[in-house]
C-alpha positions as CSV (number, residue, x, y, z in Angstrom):
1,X,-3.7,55.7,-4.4
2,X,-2.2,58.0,-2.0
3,X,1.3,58.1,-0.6
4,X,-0.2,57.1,2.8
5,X,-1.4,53.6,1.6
6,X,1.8,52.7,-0.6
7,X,3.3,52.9,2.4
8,X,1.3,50.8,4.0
9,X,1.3,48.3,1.1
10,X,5.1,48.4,1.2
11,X,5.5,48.0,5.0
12,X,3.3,45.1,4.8
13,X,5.2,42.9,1.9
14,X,8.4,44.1,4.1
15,X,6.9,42.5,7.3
16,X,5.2,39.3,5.3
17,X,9.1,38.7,3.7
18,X,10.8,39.0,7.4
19,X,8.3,36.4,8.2
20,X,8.9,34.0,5.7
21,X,12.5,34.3,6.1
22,X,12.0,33.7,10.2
23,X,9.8,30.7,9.3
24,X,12.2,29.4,7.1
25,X,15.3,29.4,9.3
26,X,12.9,28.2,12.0
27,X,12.1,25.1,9.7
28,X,15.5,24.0,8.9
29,X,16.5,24.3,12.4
30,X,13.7,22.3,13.7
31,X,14.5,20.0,10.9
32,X,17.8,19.5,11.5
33,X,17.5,18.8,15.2
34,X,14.6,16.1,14.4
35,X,17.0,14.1,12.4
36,X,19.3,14.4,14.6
37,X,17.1,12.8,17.4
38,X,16.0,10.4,15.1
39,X,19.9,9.2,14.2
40,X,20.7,8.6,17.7
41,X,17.6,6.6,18.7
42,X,18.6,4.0,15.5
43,X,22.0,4.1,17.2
44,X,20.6,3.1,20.3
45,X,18.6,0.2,18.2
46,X,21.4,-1.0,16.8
47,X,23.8,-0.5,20.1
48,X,20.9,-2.5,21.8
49,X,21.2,-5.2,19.4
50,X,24.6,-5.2,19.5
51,X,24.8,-5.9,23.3
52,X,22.4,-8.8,22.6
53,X,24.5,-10.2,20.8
54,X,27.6,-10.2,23.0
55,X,25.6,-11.6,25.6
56,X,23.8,-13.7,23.7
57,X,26.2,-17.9,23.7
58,X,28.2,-18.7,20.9
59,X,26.3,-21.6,20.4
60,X,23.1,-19.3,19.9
61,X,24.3,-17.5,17.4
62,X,25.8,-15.1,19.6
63,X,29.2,-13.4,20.5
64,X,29.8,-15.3,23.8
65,X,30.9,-12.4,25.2
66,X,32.7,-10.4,22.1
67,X,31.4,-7.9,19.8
68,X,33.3,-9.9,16.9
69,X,31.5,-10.7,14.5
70,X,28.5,-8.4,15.1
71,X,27.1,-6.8,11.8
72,X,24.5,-4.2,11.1
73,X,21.6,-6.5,9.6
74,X,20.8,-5.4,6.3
75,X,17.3,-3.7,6.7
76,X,18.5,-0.9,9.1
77,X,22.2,-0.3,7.7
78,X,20.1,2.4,5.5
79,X,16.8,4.0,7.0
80,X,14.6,7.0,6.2
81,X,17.0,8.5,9.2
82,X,20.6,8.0,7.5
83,X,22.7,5.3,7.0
84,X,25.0,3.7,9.3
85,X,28.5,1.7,10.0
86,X,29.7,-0.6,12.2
87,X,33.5,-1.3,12.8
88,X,33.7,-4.6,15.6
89,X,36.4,-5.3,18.1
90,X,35.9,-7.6,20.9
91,X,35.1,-5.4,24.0
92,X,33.1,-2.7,21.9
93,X,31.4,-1.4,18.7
94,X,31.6,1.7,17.2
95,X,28.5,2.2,15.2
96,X,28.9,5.9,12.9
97,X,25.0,7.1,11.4
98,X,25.2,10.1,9.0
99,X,21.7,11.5,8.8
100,X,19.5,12.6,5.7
101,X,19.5,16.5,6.8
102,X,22.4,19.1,6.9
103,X,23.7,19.8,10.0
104,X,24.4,23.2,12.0
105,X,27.7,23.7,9.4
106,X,25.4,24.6,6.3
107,X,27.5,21.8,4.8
108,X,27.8,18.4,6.3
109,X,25.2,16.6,7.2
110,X,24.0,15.1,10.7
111,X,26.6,12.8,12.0
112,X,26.7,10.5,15.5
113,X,28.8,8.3,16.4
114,X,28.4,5.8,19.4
115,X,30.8,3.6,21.1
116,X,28.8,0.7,22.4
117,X,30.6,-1.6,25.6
118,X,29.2,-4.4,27.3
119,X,27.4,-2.2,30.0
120,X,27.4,1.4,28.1
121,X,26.8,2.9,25.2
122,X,28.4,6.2,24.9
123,X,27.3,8.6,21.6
124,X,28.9,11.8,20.3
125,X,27.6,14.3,18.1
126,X,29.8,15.1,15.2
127,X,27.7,17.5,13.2
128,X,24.4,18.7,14.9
């Protein structure tokens, strides 16, 4: 072979690598994000539930108008999403989910926390 198509050979397995490189960071970002997304719309389950159940009578099985008492039910306290805490006081819930994925740090993974009140439901992203 002449020089002119080593070259060429080499300039193409330098562009294909730049590629796969791109494609990779591109992946991981997208993937990150995704869980992300999908960690706060389990928090807005839950926080959903959770106002439910403040509204819902004590006599129904509800708060009566207090968060005490409200619980994560078993089948979503861990998901294909993350897993998630509750702490209960009477006037709100803070719900925490740390997703599956690693987060923007390289290290931690995706974390949200929400604060759910009786009329709100305010989330913060830790770790996006």
């Amino acid at each position: 072979m002449g020089q002119q198509q080593l070259l060429l050979i080499a300039l193409a397995v330098l562009i294909v690598g730049i590629a796969v490189l791109v494609g990779i960071n591109r992946f991981s970002t997208g993937s990150s994000s995704s869980n992300r997304d999908a960690v706060v719309l389990d928090l807005v389950n839950l926080g959903s539930m959770a106002q439910s159940y403040y509204r819902k009578a004590a006599s129904l099985g509800g708060g009566g108008n207090s968060f005490t008492g409200w619980t994560i039910p078993t089948q979503f306290a861990s998901t294909g999403n993350g897993t998630y805490t509750s702490t209960a006081a009477a006037l709100s819930v803070t719900i925490v989910g740390t997703g599956n994925q690693i987060g923007n740090d390289g290290t931690n993974p995706v974390k949200v926390t929400m604060i759910v009140g009786p009329n709100s439901i305010t989330s913060t992203v830790i770790n996006n």
